[in-house]
C-alpha positions as CSV (number, residue, x, y, z in Angstrom):
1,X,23.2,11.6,8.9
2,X,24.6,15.0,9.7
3,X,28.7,15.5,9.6
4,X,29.1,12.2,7.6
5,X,32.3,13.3,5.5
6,X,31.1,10.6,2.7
7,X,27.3,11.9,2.6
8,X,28.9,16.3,2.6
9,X,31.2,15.5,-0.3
10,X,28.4,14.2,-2.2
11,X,25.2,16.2,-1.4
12,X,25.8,19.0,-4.0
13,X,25.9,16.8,-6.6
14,X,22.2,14.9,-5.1
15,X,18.9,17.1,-6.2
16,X,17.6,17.5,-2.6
17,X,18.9,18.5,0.4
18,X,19.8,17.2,4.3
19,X,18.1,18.8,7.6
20,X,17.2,17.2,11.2
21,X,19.5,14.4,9.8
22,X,17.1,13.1,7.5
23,X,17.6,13.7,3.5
24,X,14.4,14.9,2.1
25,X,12.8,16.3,-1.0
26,X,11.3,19.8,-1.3
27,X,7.5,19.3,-0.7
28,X,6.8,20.9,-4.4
29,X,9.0,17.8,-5.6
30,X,7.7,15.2,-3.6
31,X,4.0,16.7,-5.3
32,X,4.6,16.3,-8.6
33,X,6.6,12.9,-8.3
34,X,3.4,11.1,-5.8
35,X,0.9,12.6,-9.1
36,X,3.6,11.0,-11.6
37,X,3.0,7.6,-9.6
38,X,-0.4,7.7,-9.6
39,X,0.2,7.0,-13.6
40,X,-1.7,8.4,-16.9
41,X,-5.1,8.2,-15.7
42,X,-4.1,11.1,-13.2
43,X,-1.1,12.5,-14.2
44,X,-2.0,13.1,-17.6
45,X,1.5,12.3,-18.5
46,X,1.1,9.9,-21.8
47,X,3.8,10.6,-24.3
48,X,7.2,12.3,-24.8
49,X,6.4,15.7,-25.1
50,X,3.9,15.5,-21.9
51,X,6.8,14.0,-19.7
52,X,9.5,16.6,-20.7
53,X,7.2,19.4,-19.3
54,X,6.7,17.1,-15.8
55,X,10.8,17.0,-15.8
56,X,10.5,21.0,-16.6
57,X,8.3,21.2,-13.5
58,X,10.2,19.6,-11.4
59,X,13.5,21.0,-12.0
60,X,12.1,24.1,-11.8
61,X,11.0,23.3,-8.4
62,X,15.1,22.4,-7.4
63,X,15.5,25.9,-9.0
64,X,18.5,24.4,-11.5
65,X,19.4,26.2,-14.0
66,X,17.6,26.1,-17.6
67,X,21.4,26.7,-19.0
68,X,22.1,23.4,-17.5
69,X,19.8,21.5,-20.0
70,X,20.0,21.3,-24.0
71,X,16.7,23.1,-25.4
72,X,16.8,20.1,-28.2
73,X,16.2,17.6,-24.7
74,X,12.3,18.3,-25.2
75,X,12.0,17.8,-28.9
76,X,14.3,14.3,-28.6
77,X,11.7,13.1,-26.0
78,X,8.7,13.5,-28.4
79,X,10.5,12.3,-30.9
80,X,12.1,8.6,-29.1
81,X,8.9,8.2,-26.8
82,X,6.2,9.4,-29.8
83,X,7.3,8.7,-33.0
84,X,10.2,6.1,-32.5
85,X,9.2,3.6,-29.6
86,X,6.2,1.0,-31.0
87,X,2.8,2.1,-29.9
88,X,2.5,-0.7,-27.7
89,X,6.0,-0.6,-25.5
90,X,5.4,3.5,-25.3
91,X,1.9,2.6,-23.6
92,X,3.0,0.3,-21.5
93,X,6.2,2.8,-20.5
94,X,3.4,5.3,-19.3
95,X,1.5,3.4,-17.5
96,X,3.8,0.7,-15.9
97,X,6.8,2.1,-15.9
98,X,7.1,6.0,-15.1
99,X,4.7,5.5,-12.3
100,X,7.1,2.6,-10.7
101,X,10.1,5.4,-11.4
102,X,8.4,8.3,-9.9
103,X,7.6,5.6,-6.7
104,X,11.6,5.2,-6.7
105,X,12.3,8.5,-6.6
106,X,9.7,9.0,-4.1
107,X,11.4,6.5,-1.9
108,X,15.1,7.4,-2.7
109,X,16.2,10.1,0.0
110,X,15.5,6.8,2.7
111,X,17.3,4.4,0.6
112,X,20.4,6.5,1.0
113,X,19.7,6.9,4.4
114,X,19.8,3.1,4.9
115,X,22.7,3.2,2.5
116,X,24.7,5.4,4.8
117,X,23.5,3.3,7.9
118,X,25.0,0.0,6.6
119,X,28.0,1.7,4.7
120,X,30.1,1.6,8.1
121,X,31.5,-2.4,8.9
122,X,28.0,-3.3,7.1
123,X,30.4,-4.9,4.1
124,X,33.9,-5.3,4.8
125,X,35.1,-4.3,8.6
126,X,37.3,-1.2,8.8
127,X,36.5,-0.2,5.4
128,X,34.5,2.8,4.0
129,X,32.0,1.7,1.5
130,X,29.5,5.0,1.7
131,X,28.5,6.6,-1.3
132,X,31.3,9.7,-1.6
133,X,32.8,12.0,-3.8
134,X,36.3,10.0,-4.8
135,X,39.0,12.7,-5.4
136,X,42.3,12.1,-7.8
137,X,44.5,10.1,-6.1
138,X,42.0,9.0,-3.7
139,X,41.7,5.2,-3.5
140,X,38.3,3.9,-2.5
141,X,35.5,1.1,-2.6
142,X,31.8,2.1,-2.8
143,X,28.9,-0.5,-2.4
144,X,26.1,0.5,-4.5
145,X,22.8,-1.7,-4.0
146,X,20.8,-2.5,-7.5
147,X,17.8,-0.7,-6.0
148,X,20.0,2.3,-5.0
149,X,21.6,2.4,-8.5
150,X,18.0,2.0,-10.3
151,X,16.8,5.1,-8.4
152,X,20.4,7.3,-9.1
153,X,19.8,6.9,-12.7
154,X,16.0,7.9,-12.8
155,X,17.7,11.1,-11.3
156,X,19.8,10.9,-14.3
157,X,16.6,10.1,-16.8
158,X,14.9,13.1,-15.2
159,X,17.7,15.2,-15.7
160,X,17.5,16.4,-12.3
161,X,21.4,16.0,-11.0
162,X,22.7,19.5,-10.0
163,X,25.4,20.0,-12.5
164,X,26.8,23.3,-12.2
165,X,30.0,22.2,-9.9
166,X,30.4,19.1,-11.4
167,X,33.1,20.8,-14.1
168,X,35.3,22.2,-10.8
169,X,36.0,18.4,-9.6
170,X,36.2,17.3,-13.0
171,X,33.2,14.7,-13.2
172,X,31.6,13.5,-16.5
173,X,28.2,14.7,-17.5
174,X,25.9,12.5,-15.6
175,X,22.0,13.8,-16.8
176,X,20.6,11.7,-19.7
177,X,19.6,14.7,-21.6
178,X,22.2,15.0,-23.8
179,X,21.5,11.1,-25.2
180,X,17.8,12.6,-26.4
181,X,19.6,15.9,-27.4
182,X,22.0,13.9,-30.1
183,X,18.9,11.6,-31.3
184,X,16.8,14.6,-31.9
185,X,20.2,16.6,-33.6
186,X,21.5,13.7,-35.1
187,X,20.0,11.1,-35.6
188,X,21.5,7.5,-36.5
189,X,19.7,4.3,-35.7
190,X,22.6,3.2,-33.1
191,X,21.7,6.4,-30.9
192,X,18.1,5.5,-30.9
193,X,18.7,1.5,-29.9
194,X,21.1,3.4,-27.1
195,X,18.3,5.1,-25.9
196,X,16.0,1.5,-26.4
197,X,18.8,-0.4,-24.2
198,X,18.1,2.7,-21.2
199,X,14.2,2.5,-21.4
200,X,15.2,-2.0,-21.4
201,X,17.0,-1.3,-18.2
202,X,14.3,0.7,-16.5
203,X,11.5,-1.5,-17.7
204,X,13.2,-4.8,-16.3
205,X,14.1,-3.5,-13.0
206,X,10.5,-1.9,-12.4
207,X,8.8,-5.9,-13.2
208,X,11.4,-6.5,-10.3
209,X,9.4,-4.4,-8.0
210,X,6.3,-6.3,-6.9
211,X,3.6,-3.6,-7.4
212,X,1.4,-5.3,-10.3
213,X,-0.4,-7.5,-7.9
214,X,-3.3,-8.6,-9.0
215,X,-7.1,-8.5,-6.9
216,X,-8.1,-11.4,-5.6
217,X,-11.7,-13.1,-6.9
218,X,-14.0,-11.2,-4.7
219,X,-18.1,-13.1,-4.3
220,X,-20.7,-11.2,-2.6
221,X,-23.9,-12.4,-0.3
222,X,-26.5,-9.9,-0.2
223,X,-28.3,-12.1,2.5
224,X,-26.5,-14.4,5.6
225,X,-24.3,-14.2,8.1
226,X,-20.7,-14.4,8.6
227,X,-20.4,-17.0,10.9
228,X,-23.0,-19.4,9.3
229,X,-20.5,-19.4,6.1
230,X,-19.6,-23.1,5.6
231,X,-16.0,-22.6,3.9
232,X,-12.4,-22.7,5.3
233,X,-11.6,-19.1,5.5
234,X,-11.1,-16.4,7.6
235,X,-13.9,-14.9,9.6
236,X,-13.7,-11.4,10.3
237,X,-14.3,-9.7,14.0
238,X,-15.2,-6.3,13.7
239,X,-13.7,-5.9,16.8
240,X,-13.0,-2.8,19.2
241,X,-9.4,-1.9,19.8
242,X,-10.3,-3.9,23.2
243,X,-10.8,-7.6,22.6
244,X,-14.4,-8.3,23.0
245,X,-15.7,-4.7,22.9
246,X,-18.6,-4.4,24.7
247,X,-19.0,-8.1,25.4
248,X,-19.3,-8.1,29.1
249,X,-21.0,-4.4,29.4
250,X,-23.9,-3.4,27.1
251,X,-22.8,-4.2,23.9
252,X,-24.8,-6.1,21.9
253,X,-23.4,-5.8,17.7
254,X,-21.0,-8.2,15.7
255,X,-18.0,-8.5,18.1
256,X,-20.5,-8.9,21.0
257,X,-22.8,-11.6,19.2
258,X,-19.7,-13.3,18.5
259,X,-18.3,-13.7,21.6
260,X,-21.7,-14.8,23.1
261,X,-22.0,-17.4,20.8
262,X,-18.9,-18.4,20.6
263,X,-18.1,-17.9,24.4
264,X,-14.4,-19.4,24.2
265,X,-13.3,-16.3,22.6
266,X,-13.3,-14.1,26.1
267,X,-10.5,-15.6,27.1
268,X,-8.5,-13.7,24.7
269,X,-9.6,-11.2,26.8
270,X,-8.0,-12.4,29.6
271,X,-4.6,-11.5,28.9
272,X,-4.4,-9.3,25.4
273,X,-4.3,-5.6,25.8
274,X,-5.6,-2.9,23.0
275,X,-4.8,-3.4,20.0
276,X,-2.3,-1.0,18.1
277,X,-2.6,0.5,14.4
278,X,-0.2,-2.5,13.1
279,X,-2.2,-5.8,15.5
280,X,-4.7,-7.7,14.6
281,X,-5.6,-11.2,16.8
282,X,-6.2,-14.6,15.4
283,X,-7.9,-16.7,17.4
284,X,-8.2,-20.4,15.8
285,X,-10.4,-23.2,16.9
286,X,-13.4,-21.8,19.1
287,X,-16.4,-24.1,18.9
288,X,-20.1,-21.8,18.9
289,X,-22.3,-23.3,20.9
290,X,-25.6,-21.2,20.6
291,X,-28.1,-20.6,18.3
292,X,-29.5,-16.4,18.0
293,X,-31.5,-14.1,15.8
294,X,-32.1,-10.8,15.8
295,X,-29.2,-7.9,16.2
296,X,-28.5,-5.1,18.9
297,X,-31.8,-4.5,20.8
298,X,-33.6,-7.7,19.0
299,X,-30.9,-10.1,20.3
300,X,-32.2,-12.8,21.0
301,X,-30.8,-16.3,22.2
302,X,-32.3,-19.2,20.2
303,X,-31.4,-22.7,21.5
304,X,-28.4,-25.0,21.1
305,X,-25.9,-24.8,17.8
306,X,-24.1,-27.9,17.1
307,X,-20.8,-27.0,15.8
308,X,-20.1,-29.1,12.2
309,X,-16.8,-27.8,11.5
310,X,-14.1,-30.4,10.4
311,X,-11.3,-30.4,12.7
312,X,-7.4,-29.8,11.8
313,X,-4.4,-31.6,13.1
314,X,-4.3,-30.1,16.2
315,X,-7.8,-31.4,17.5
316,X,-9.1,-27.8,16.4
317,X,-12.3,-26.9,15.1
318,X,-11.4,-24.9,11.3
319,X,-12.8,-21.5,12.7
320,X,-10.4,-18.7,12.3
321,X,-11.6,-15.7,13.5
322,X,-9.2,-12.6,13.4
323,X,-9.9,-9.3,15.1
324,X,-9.2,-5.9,13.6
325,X,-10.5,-2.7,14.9
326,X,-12.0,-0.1,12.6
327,X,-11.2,3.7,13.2
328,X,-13.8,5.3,15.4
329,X,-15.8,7.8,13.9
330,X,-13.2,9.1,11.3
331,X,-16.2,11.5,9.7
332,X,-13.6,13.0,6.8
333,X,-10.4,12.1,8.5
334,X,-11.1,8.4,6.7
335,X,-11.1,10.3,2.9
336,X,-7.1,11.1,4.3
337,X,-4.2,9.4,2.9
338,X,-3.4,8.5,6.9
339,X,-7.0,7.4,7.2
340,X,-6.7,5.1,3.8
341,X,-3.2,3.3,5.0
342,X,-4.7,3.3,8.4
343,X,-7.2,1.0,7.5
344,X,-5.8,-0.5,4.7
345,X,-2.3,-1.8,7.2
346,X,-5.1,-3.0,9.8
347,X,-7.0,-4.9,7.6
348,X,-3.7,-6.5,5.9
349,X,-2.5,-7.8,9.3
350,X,-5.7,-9.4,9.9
351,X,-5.7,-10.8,6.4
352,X,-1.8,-11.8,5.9
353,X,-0.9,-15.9,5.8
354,X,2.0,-16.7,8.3
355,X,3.1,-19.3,5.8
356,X,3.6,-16.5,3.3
357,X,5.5,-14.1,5.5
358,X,8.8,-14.6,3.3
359,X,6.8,-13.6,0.3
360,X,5.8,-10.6,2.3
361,X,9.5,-9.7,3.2
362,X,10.2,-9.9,-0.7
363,X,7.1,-7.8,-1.1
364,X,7.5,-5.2,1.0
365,X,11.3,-5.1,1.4
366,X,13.1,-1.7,1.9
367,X,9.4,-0.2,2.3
368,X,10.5,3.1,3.9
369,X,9.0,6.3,4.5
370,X,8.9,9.1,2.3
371,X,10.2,12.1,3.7
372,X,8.9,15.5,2.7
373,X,9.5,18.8,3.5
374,X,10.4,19.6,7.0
375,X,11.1,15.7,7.8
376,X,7.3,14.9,8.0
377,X,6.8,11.5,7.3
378,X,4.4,9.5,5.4
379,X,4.1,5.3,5.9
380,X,3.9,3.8,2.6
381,X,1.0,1.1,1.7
382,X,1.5,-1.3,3.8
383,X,4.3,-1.0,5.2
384,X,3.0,-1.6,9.0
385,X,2.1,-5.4,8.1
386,X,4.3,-7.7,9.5
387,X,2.6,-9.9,11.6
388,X,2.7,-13.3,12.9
389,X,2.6,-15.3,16.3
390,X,3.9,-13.8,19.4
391,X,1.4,-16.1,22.2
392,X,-0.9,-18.7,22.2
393,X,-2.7,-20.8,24.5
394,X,-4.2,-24.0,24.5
395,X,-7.1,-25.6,26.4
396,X,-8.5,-29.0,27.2
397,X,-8.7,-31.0,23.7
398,X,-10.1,-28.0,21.7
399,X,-6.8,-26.8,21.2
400,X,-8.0,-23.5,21.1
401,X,-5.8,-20.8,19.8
402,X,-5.2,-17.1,20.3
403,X,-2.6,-15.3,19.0
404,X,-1.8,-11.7,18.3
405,X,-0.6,-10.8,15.1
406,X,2.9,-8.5,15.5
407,X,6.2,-9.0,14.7
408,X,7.5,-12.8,15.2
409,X,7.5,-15.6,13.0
410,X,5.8,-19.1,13.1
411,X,3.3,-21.2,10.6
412,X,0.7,-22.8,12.2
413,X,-0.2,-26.0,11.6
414,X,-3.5,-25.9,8.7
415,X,-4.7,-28.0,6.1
416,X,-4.9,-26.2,2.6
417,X,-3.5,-22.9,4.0
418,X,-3.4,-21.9,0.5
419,X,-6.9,-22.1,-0.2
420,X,-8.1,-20.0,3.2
421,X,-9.8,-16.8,2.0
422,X,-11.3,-13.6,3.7
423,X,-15.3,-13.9,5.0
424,X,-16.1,-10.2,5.9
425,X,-18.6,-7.3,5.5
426,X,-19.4,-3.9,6.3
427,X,-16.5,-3.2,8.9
428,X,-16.1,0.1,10.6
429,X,-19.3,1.0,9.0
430,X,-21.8,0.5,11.7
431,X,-21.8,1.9,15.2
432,X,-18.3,2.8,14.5
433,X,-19.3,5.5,11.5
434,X,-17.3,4.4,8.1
435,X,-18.2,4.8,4.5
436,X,-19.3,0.9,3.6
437,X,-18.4,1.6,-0.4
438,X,-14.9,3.1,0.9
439,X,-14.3,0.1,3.4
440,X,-15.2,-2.5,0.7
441,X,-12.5,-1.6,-1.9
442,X,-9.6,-1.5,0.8
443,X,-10.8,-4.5,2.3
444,X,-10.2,-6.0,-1.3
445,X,-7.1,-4.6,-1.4
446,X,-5.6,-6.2,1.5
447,X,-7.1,-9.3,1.1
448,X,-5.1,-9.3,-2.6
449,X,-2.2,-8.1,-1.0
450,X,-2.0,-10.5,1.6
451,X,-2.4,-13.1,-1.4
452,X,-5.6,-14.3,-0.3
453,X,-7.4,-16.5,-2.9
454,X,-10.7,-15.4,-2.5
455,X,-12.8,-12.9,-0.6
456,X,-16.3,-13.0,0.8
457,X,-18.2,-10.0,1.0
458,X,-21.8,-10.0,3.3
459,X,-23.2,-6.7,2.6
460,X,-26.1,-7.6,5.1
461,X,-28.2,-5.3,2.7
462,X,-26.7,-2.3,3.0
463,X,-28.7,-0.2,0.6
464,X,-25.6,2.2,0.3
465,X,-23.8,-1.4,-1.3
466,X,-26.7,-1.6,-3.4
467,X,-24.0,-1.3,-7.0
468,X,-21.0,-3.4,-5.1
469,X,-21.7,-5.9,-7.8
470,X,-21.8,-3.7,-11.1
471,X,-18.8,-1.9,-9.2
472,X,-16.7,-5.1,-8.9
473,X,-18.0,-6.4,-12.6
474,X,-16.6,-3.3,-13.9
475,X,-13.0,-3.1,-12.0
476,X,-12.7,-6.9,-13.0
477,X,-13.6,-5.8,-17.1
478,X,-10.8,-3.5,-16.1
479,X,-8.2,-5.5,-15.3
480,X,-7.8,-3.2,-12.8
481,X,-4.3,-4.0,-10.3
482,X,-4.6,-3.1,-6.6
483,X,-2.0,-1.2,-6.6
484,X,-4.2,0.6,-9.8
485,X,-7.4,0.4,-7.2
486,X,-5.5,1.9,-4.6
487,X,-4.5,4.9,-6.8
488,X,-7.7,5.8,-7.7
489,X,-9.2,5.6,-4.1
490,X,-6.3,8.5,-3.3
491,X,-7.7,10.3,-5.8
492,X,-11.2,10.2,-5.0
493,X,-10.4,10.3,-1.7
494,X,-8.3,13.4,-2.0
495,X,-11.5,14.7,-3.8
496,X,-13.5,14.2,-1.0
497,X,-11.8,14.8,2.0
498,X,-11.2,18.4,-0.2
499,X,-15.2,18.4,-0.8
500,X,-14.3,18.8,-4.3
501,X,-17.4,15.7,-4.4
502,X,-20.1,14.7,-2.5
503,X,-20.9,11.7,-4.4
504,X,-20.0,8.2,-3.3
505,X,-17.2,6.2,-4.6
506,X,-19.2,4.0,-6.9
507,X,-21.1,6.7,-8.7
508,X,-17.5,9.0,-8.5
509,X,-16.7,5.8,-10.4
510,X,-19.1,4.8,-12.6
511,X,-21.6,8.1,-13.1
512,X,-24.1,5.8,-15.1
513,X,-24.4,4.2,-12.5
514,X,-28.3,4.9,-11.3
515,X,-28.8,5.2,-7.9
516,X,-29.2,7.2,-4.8
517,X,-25.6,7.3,-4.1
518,X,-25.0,11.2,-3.4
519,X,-27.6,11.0,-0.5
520,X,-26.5,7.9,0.5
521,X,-22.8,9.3,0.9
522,X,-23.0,12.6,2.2
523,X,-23.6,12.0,6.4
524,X,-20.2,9.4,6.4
525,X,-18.5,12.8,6.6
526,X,-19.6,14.4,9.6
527,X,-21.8,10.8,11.1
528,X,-22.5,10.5,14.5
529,X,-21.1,7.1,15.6
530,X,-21.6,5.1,19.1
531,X,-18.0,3.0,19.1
532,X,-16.0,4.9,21.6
């Protein structure tokens, strides 16, 4: 990025700066715009007046001038966002929209960077398309994506474009504060339908960005086991980064059961290595051939099984069983936000439909990292979970097959793909040391965000899951978004992980809530786990 002529004769009039070759904003910025997207419920930004102050804020923090901004700018704000805009479309600007804007902004330092990256031969060979400063005289082309321009002018909303050199080359005012300025100084009814057709614009091209999706129907079983579930779905492994864990040694929990009673699934571990952060394997069509009770210590094998599955077109049994591998003893590194995407990416590739991968693409597209001060990086949800087919082998007339999820492409061939859910249950939360109420509610996020009908949750009677159903009852009465889940987990996370609580998530929740969730909570911290 460095000694681009395009990118210098542009950066003084951008509101953050360039070093290492990577654009980034100033880590007070990148703050207060990551608690903007998090929307009302933590920001406390809710009306006019409240989101002139966060603007104040954050231009203070890019030290511009407060000459460069009309002191009528505040009282305009309260007065189009408060008193002019109906009730209902100033709520629904709060809560929808100024988050997705703040997430723009967040986001907009790499889409220049891939701007820049395409800008040379990316649209027409031998000609400069790069965003630039165009002198007098100068002829020119510039390629703007709709995305790129969306985020420019939330810059120009938050009146946060540098503007003191703008007048030396001659450019037109380019912050929005002077529209808000001439509403609040003088008011006619075209200046306030201006401003409607600029809050229009920002509203239709944040529904454009897929963030709103909604959870996925979640059941729970307080009593059963995964594998004796009856319905087409995926059944989860709670596997070891190593395929099989401790299958062949001493091991003796979930993974370990599962390959003993389901022996077909050790040759996976024939030929596929660790797992990394952004692999999960699938493994379709293994027939179980044993009958067991008991778990760890009381293992113990109990006769023949006789496997009733249907088959699929292949001459495979309908078992999908997909392997993801919790993070071993995280104690408070889990409460993180590297912990929370951690698990929440690892669980999605498990989770994600091959036949929906173009949806995915659409869903996740131009999901880059947000770079903060000093170039430090952080991965946006999600944005490690493309996965598909990349081997597979078959055997005899099972048709058994394995397949590690990573990047590729391929559908396999099964019935009623679209009605396949998620069969899981405490993962990570055993030997390898997680927090069971944490683990639940990102499991449910993935599961939505991979567009999963339907999840199935085994708590195994966990007494620390005791309120999963209240819990789930009340996010549902809620009408609660992942995306809307997954902000509040950051927050209560960040609580946690900052010992600003003790408490678990459900009772951080729900405080009625009546139950013994402090004590329950408190050793997920600092547990001692037996995984590694």
């Amino acid at each position: 990025m460095e000694k681009r002529e395009d990118l210098e004769s542009i950066l003084p009039f951008l509101p953050f700066s360039l070093r290492s070759s990577s654009l980034f904003w100033t880590a007070p910025v990148a703050e207060a715009l990551t608690d903007l997207s998090k929307g009302p419920y933590h920001s406390k930004i809710d009306s006019g007046e409240a989101l002139f102050i966060a603007i104040s804020d954050i231009r203070n923090s890019l030290s511009l001038p407060n000459f460069s901004i009309d002191t009528s700018a505040s009282q305009g704000f309260a007065l189009f966002f408060d008193d002019l805009l109906p009730r209902d479309e100033a709520a629904k600007w709060f809560k929808e929209v100024v988050p997705q804007l703040a997430n723009l902004l967040l986001r907009l330092p790499s889409l220049l960077e891939t701007h820049y990256e395409n800008a040379d031969d990316g649209v027409l060979k031998g000609v400069k398309t790069g965003l630039r400063l165009l002198e007098s005289q100068e002829p020119g082309i510039v390629f703007l994506r709709q995305e790129l321009i969306g985020a420019l002018l939330s810059c120009a909303l938050f009146c946060i474009f540098p503007t003191s050199n703008r007048g030396a080359k001659h450019l037109p005012m380019i912050n929005f504060d002077h529209l808000f300025v001439c509403l609040h100084d003088h008011y006619e009814e075209a200046l306030e339908n201006k401003l409607k057709c600029i809050v229009h614009y920002f509203g239709r091209i944040c529904s454009s960005i897929p963030s709103n999706i909604s959870l996925c129907h979640f059941e729970i079983s307080v009593s059963g086991l995964i594998e004796d579930q009856s319905r087409e779905a995926i059944e989860v492994d709670f596997a070891n980064m190593y395929l099989g864990g401790g299958a062949l040694v001493r091991g003796c929990v979930q993974e370990e059961i599962r390959f003993m009673i389901n022996p077909e699934l050790i040759a996976g571990m024939l030929f596929l290595p660790c797992m990394a952060d952004n692999e999960a394997i699938e493994i379709v069509g293994t027939e179980r051939f044993s009958s067991y009770a008991g778990y760890a210590s009381s293992f113990r094998f109990n006769g023949d099984y006789v496997d009733k599955k249907d088959i699929d077109v292949l001459g495979r049994r309908k078992t999908r069983i997909v392997a993801i591998d919790a993070l071993c003893c995280p104690g408070k590194s889990q409460y993180r936000l590297e912990g929370l995407l951690r698990e929440t990416n690892k669980a999605f590739c498990g989770f994600m439909d091959q036949c929906k991968r173009h949806q995915y693409q659409q869903l996740f597209k131009d999901d880059q990292t947000v770079k903060a001060t000093g170039g430090r990086s952080i991965v946006n949800l999600l944005s490690l979970g493309h996965t598909s087919t990349s081997s597979q082998a078959t055997e005899g007339t099972s048709g058994n097959q394995l397949a590690r999820n990573h990047k590729g492409h391929g559908c396999p061939p099964f019935d009623n793909q679209h009605e396949i859910g998620v069969v899981t249950g405490n993962w990570g939360c055993g030997a390898f040391g997680g927090d069971p109420q944490l683990k639940a509610m990102l499991q449910w996020i993935a599961a939505s965000q991979a567009m999963r009908p339907f999840i199935l949750y085994y708590t195994f009677g966990l007494e620390a899951l005791q309120m999963l159903e209240q819990v789930i009852q009340w996010i549902v009465s809620h009408k609660w978004t992942a995306g809307e889940l997954w902000n509040v987990l950051v927050e209560y996370s960040s609580q946690r992980s900052r010992e600003k609580t003790r408490v678990g998530f459900f009772n951080w929740l729900i405080p009625s809530l009546s139950s013994h969730d402090d004590m329950l909570n408190d050793s997920y911290d600092d547990r001692t786990c037996s995984c590694c």
